[in-house]
Each structure stands twice: as C-alpha cells, then as structure tokens.
TORKEFI-32866 format. One record per residue (C-alpha): residue in three letters; x, y, z. Coordinates in Angstrom, 2 decimals. Layout:
<doros>
[doro 'ala'; [X; Y; Z]]
...
</doros>
This chain:
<doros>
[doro 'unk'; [146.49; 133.46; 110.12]]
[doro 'unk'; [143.91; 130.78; 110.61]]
[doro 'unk'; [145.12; 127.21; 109.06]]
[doro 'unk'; [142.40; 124.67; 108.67]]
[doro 'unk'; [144.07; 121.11; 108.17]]
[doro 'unk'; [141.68; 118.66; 109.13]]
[doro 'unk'; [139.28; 120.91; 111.37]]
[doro 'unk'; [135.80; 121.90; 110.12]]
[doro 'unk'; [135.93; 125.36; 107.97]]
[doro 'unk'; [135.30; 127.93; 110.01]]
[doro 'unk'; [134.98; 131.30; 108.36]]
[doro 'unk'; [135.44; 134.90; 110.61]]
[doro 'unk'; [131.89; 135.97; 109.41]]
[doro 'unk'; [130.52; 138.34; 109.13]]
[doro 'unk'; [133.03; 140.46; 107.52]]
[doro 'unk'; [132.27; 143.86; 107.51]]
[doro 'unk'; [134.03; 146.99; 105.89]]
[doro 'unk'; [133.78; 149.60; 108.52]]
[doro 'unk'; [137.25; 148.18; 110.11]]
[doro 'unk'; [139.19; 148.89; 106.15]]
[doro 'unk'; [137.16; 152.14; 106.35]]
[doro 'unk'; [139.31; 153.26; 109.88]]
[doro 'unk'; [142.41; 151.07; 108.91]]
[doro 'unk'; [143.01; 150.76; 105.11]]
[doro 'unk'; [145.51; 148.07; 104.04]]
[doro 'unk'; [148.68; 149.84; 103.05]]
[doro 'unk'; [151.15; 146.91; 100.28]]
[doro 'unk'; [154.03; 149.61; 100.04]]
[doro 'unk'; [153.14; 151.43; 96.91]]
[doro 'unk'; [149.50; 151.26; 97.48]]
[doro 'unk'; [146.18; 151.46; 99.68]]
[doro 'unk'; [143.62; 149.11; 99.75]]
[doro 'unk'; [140.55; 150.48; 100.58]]
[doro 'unk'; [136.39; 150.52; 100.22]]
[doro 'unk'; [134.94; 152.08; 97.17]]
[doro 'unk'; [133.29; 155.36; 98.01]]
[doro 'unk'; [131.54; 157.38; 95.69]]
[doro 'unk'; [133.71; 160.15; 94.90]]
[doro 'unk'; [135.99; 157.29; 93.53]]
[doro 'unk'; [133.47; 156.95; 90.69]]
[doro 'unk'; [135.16; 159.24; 87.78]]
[doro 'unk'; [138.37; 157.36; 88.36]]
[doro 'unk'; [136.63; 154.34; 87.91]]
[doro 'unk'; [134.69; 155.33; 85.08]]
[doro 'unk'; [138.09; 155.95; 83.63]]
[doro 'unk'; [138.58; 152.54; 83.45]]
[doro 'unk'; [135.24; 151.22; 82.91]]
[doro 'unk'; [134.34; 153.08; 79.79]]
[doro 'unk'; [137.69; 151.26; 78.15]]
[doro 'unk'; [136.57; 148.34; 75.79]]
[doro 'unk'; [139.54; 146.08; 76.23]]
[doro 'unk'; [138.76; 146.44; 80.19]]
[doro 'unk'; [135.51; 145.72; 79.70]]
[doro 'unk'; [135.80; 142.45; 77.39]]
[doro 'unk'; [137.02; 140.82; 80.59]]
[doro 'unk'; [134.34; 142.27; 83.11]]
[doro 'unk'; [130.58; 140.66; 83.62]]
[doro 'unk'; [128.81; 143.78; 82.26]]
[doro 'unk'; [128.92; 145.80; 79.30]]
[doro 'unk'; [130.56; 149.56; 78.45]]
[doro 'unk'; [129.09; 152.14; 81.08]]
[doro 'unk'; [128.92; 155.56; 79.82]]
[doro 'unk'; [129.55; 158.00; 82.92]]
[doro 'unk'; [125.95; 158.11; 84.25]]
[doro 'unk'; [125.69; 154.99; 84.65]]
[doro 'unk'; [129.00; 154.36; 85.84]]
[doro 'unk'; [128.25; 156.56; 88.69]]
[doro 'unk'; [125.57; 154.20; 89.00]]
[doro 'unk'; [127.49; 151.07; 89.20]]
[doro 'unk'; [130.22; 152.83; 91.41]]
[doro 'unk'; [127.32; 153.83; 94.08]]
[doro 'unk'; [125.97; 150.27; 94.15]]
[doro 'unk'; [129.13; 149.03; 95.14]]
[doro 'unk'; [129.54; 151.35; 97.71]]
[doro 'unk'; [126.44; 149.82; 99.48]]
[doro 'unk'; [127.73; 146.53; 99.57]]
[doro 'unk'; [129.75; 146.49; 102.68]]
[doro 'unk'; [129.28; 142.90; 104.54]]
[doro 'unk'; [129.83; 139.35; 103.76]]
[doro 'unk'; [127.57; 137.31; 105.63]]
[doro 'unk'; [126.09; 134.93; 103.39]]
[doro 'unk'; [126.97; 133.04; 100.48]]
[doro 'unk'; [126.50; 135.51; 97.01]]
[doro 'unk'; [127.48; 138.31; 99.20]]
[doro 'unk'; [130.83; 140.51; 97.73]]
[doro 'unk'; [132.41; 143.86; 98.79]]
[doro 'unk'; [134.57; 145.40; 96.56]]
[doro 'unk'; [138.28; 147.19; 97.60]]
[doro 'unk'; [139.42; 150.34; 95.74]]
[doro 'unk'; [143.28; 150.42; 94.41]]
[doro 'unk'; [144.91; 153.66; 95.41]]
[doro 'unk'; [147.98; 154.99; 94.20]]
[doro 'unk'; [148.94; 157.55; 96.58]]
[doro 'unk'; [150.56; 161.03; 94.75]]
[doro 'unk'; [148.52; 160.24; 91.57]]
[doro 'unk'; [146.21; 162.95; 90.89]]
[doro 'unk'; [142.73; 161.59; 90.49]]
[doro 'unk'; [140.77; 162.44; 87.37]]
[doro 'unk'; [138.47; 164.90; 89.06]]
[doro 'unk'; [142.10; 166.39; 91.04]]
[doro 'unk'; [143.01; 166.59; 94.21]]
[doro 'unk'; [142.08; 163.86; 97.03]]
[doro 'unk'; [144.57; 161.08; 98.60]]
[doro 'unk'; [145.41; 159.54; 95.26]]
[doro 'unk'; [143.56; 158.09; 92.28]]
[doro 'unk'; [141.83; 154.94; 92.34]]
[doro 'unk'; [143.70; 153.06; 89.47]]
[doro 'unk'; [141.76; 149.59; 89.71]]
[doro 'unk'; [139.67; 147.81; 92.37]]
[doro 'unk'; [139.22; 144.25; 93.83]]
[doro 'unk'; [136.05; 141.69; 94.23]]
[doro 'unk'; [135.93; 139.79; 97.44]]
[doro 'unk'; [133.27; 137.42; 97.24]]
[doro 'unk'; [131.57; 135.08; 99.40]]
[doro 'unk'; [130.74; 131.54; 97.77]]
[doro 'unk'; [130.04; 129.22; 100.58]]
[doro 'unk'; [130.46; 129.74; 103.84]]
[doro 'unk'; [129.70; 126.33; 105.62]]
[doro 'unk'; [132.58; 125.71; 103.24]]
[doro 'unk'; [135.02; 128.64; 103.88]]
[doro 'unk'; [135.22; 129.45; 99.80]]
[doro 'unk'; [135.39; 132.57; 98.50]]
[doro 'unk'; [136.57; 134.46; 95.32]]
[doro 'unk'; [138.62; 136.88; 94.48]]
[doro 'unk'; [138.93; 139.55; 91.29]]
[doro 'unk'; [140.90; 142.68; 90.40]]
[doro 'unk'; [140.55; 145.17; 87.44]]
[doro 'unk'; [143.52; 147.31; 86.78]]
[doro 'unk'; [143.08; 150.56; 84.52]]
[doro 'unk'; [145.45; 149.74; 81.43]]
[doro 'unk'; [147.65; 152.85; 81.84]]
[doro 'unk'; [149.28; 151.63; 84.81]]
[doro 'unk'; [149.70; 148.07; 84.19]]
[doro 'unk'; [153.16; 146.55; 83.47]]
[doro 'unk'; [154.51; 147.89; 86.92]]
[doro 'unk'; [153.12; 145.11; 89.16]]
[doro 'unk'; [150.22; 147.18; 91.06]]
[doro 'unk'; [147.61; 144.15; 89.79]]
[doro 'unk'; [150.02; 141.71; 91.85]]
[doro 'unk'; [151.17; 143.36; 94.68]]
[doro 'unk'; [147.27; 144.52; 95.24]]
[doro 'unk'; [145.77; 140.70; 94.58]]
[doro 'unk'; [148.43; 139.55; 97.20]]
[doro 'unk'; [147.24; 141.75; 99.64]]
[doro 'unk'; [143.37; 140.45; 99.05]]
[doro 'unk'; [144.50; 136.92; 99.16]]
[doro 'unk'; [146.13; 137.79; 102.59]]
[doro 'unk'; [143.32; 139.33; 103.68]]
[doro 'unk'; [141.02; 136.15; 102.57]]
[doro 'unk'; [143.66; 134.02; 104.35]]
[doro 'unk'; [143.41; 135.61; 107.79]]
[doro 'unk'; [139.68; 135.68; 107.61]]
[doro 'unk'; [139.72; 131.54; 107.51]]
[doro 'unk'; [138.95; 131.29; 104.02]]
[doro 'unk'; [140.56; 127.41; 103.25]]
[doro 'unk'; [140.08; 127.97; 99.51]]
[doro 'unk'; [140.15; 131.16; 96.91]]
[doro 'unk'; [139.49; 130.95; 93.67]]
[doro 'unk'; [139.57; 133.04; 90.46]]
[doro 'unk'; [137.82; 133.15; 87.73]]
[doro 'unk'; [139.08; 134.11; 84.43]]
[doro 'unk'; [138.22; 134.62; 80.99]]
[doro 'unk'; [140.12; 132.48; 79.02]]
[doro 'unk'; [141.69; 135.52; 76.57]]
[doro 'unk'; [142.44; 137.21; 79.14]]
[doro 'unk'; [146.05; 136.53; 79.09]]
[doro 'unk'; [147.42; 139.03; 81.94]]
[doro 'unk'; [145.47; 138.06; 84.43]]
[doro 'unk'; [145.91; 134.19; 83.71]]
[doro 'unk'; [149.55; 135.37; 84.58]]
[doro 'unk'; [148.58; 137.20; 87.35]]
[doro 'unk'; [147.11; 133.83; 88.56]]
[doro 'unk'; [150.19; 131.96; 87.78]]
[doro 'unk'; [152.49; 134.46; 89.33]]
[doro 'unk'; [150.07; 134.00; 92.58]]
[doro 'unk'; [151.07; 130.76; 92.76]]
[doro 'unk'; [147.17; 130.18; 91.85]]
[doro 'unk'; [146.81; 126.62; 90.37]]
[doro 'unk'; [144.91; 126.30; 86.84]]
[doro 'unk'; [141.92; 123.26; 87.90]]
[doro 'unk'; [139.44; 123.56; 84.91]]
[doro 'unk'; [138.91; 125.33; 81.49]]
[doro 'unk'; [134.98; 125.49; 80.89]]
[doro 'unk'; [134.85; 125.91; 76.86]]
[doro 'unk'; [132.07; 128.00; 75.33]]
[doro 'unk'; [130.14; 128.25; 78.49]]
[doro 'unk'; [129.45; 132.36; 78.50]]
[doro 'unk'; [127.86; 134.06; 75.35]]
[doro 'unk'; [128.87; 137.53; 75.02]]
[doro 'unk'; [129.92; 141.01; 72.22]]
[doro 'unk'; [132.15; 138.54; 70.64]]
[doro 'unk'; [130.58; 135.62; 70.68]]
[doro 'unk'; [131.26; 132.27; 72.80]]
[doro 'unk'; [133.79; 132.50; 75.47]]
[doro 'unk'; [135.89; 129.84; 77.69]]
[doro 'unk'; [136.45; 130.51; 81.39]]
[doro 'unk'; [139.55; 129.17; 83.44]]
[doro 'unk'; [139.59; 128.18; 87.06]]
[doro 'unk'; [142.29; 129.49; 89.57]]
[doro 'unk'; [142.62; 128.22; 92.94]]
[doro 'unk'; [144.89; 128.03; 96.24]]
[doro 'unk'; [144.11; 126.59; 99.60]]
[doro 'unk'; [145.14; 128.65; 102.43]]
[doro 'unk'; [147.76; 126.33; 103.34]]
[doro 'unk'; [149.55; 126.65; 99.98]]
[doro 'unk'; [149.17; 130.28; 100.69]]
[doro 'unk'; [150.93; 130.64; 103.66]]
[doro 'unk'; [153.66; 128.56; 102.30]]
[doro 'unk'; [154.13; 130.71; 99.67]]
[doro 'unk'; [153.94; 133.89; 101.80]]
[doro 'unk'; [156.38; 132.23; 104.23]]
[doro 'unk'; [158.79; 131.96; 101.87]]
[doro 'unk'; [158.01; 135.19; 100.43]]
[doro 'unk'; [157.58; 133.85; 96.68]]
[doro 'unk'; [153.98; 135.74; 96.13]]
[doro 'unk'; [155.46; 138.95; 97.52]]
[doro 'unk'; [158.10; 138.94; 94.82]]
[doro 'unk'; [157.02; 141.87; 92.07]]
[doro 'unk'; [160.33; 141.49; 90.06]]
[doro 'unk'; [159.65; 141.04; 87.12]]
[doro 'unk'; [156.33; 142.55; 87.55]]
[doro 'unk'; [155.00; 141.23; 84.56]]
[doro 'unk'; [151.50; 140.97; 84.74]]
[doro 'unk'; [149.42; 143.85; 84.72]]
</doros>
C-alpha cells in the first residue's frame, strides 16, 4: 500500500477495470466486481425500491430505464481524470439472481469516484438492496473499496451522505470514517430540503485501522 506522509500525492492513474474484470476482489462472503449488463434486473430490484432511492442522486427507475442506467454504468470503466467514476457490482455467490441462474446475484454495488487527482481524492459510495442488509455485506464490501482506494495512492476518501440516511452514517462510523461537515438544506429533492454529511479518512488512518484489523471486524454487523 502506498503511504503519502509528506511526499507530493501521487495517484496510480489511470485506473482501469479490465484487471477486476480477469481478477475480481473476493472479501470472504462476497465478490467485488464490474457491473455488466446482465446484472441489470438484479439491480433494478433494488433501484425501483423508494426507501433505496430517497438516498440515491436520481429518481425511481421503472425497468426500462433501469436497464438504461445499468448499461451506462457498464461503459464507464477508467478513472483518469477528475469527475471520472466506475462503479463495482456486490455479488453474493449461491444467491440465485432474479432472472436465475449465473455466479450469484448482484445484491448492491459501489461508486468509486475520482475528485482530484493532482490531489489524490476520491470518493466512495455503496447501495445495498434492503433484503439483505443487517448481515454486514454493506461493510465488509465498503472495506474492500476503501482498500482498493488505499493501494491505488488515494491520501484521502470521502463519503457523502444524506443526512437521514441513518445506516449508512453508521456504516461510516463503523469505517472508522470521521464526520468533518453537515451542509444543512443544501439539496432540494421528493421531500423537500435535505442536509448532507461529510465522511472522510486519510490513507494513513486507514492502514492503521486495517493493521490492527478494527475495519475488518463485521461483529456486530450492524449497519446495513
């Protein structure tokens, strides 16, 4: 893993997703992987849900345009410059997938995003279908994208969360994540004006954490 210190930023860019495509990332219970586009009924599965959605930065898709949304993603495969993002499917292996059959269903998926590079920022996201939260898939998969952010030189990750979305603020907690800013009433959306909180770790307080094996702890799962 690349530690920074006092040394310019320096980023392993670009970052592309043909090497997770050969060599997915396996956490123990799950795979990490790129979205492909037969993944997109599982996902729809989750992003036709209105509680999952009230948390996401776009509104109910109905299947068509799920599909849509699913096949976008697919195409975004590099991170080269900043505003660039790639997005990681959650696998549970032995879970039937809604359409059947395949390698497992794809119960939730992860943002990896690019925000400055002459910095070496980026951010991270997950969305975990509700019916398999409580079991600590959301953590165990978020530790595994903060690893990977880590060993690509990235010296700080943040999250961003919506304020009332109390399992993921959790999530952050549990991360070891520290809380640096609540921005009050600064998105308009369904329900009207919403706050957004601020999660960040440096990649030093990272691997301390991973060294002494406090973010791989999943018991109690808790969030998600």
């Amino acid at each position: 893993m690349i530690m920074h210190g006092d040394a310019p930023p320096k980023l392993q860019l670009p970052f592309d997703l043909a090497g997770l495509d050969a060599s997915p990332i396996g956490t123990g219970r799950l795979v990490l992987r790129p979205i492909r586009a037969q993944d997109a009924d599982d996902i729809h599965a989750y992003q036709r849900l209105p509680e999952v959605v009230a948390y996401l930065p776009w509104p109910l898709l109905d299947r068509e345009a799920s599909h849509e949304h699913t096949e976008l993603r697919t195409k975004q495969r590099t991170l080269a410059t900043d505003g660039d993002r790639v997005a990681l499917a959650i696998v549970l292996p032995g879970e039937p997938s809604v359409g059947g059959g395949g390698e497992g269903r794809v119960i939730g998926d992860l943002t990896f995003i690019l925000t400055s590079a002459a910095h070496a920022q980026v951010a991270v996201g997950w969305v975990l279908h509700p019916d398999f939260q409580g079991h600590g898939y959301a953590r165990e998969a978020a530790t595994a994208l903060l690893d990977l952010a880590a060993g690509l030189g990235a010296h700080r990750i943040a999250a961003t969360v919506d304020a009332a979305n109390k399992q993921s603020l959790v999530l952050c907690e549990r991360l070891g994540m520290r809380k640096e800013a609540t921005f009050h009433h600064d998105r308009y959306g369904q329900t009207g004006w919403r706050d957004t909180v601020i999660y960040a770790v440096t990649d030093a307080e990272w691997l301390g954490r991973r060294t002494s094996g406090a973010a791989a702890d999943t018991t109690p799962p808790g969030a998600h």
